[in-house]
C-alpha positions, 0 to 999 in steps of 0.5 A, a space after each residue: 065563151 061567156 063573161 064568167 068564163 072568159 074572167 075566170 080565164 083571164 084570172 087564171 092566166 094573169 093572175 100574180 098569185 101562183 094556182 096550182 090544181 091537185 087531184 085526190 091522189 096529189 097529181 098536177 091537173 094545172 098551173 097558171 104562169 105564176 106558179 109554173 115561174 116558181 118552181 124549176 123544170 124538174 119540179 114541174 115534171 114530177 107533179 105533172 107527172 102525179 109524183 104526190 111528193 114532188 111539192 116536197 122538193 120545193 117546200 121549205 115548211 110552214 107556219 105553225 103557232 109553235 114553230 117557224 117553219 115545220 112540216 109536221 101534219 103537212 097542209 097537203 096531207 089535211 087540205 080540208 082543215 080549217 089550220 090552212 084556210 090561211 097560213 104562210 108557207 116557205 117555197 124554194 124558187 128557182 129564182 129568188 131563194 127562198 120566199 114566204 108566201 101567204 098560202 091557201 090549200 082547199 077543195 074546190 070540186 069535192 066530188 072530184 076531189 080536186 083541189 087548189 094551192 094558192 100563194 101570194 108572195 110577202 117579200 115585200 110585206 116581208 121587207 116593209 115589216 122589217 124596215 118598220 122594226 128596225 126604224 123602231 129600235 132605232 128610234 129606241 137606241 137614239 132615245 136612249 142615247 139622248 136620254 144618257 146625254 141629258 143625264 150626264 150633262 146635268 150630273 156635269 153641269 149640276 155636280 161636277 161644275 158646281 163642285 169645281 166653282 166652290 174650289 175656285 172660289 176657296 182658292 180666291 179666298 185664299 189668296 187673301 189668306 197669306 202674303 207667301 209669294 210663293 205659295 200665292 204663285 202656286 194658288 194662282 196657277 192652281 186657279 187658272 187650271 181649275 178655272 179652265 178645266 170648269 170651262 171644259 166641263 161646261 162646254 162638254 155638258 152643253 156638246 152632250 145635250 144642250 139645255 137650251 134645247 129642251 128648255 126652249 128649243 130649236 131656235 135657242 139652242 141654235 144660237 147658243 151652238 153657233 155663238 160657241 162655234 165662233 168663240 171657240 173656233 173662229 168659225 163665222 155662221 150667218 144664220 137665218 131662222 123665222 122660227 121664233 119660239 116654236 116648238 116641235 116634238 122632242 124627236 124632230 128637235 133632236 134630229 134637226 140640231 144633231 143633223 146641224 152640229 154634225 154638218 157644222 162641224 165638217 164644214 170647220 173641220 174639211 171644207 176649209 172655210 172660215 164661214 157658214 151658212 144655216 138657214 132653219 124655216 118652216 113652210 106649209 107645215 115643213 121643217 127645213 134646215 139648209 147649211 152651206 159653205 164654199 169650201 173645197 167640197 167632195 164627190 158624191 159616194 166618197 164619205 168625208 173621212 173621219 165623220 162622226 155622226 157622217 152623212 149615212 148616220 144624218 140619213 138615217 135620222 131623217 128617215 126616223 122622223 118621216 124627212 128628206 135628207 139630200 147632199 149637194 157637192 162636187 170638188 171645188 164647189 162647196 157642199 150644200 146640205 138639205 133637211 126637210 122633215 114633215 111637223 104639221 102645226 107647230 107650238 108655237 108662243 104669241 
């Protein structure tokens, strides 16, 4: 057998694409192993057999510029239009279900008459393109979700705080105002309350969206969370950052601080420990954030009960950003939490 031959040969015999040989009047003459792994043994039959309908029993349609899937003027009844040089096409598999492959159907031997049915399955161009458009709306209700945030903490802080600060201001004058002791008791009460509900209000406009963070990034809203934390909590955080004042994309800079404050928060509320540790570094154009603790722990696939953002969710915006997001912990042992995302060059201010 000559070169030609022999590759042509090896081709059709090992071939991953699927190549099915018809006559003019639609009978099988032959099929590489890929295509005889599609359809089952009865299928196989009838075309071997020159049942012209037989391809029928296993297609599902294919792609027209107005449907998904049609069978109207089938690609096997017109193998010589230009509409099936290429086009995707539906088969039920005797394995796999349903799978879309991307299809060619056309004369090989017009004398003859003789014509060939190639396919490539796009189950993987399939899954990939899906992934993409799901990471993509992600990324859009994540967006939209920091962009409320940031308006309701600024209406707070800018509004509602500042509305409350003149009240307890007007309560202070007013104490001045009267030498009714029982009227100065109720002012003062009045004032306290007011005073802590201003607190409450500056506290929960920082949670939604800290200003810091898109003020002067990473390393500024850091410190202002973790100075919180202690103040409120009792909760030591020994933090480590050569960042300085880099910064990076908005989007990495939100899902580095989210990551952050959720791993915090689980540490204060189920580890039980009353110290931390967060480390954020760059190096070789990546961005890490390492939090620690030595509390109790949990096993590995048993998700802490309760978790906000959880460790799924902390997954998921690491992968939107390009990172790496790996969990260390076992019961008695602590857990160590490891984010990693990919940046380049960073901003940075000398």
């Amino acid at each position: 057998m000559d070169l030609p031959n022999l590759l042509m040969t090896k081709l059709f015999e090992n071939s991953m694409e699927a190549m099915f040989f018809f006559d003019r009047e639609g009978k099988a003459l032959a099929m590489n192993p890929a295509a005889e792994n599609i359809v089952d043994k009865d299928i196989l039959k009838q075309l071997y057999q020159g049942n012209p309908q037989a391809l029928c029993g296993t297609c599902r349609g294919y792609t027209s510029e107005t449907e998904l899937r049609t069978c109207l003027n089938c690609y096997f009844n017109t193998p010589d239009s230009e509409d099936f040089t290429s086009y995707q096409v539906y088969l039920e598999t005797k394995d796999k279900g349903i799978v879309p492959y991307a299809a060619t159907f056309h004369t090989i031997d017009y004398e003859q008459g003789i014509r060939v049915f190639m396919l490539r399955d796009l189950t993987r161009q399939f899954k990939t393109q899906e992934k993409f458009y799901q990471n993509k709306m992600m990324k859009h209700v994540i967006e939209a979700q920091e962009n409320e945030r940031k308006r309701i903490s600024r209406e707070l802080h800018d509004s509602v705080a500042q509305e409350l600060m003149s009240a307890v201001i007007d309560l202070r004058v007013l104490k001045y105002m009267t030498s009714d002791e029982q009227l100065l008791r109720k002012v003062k009460q009045t004032e306290v309350s007011m005073t802590r509900l201003l607190n409450d209000i500056r506290n929960l406009s920082v949670e939604l969206r800290p200003a810091a963070l898109d003020d002067f990034g990473l390393e500024a809203a850091f410190r202002s969370h973790f100075k919180r934390m202690e103040q409120s909590y009792g909760l030591v955080i020994e933090y480590k950052s050569q960042l300085s004042e880099k910064r990076y994309e908005s989007e990495i800079e939100t899902v580095m601080y989210r990551v952050c404050q959720e791993a915090v928060l689980n540490a204060l509320k189920y580890a039980q420990v009353d110290t931390v540790k967060v480390s954020l570094t760059e190096k070789d154009g990546v961005l890490r954030l390492l939090v620690e603790d030595e509390g109790t722990g949990f096993k590995l696939g048993d998700e802490p009960s309760g978790t906000g953002l959880g460790l799924f969710g902390m997954q998921e915006r690491a992968e939107l950003v390009g990172g790496t997001f790996n969990v260390d912990s076992g019961i008695g042992r602590g857990t160590r939490i490891l984010l990693q995302v990919p940046v380049g060059f960073a901003q940075g201010k000398e």
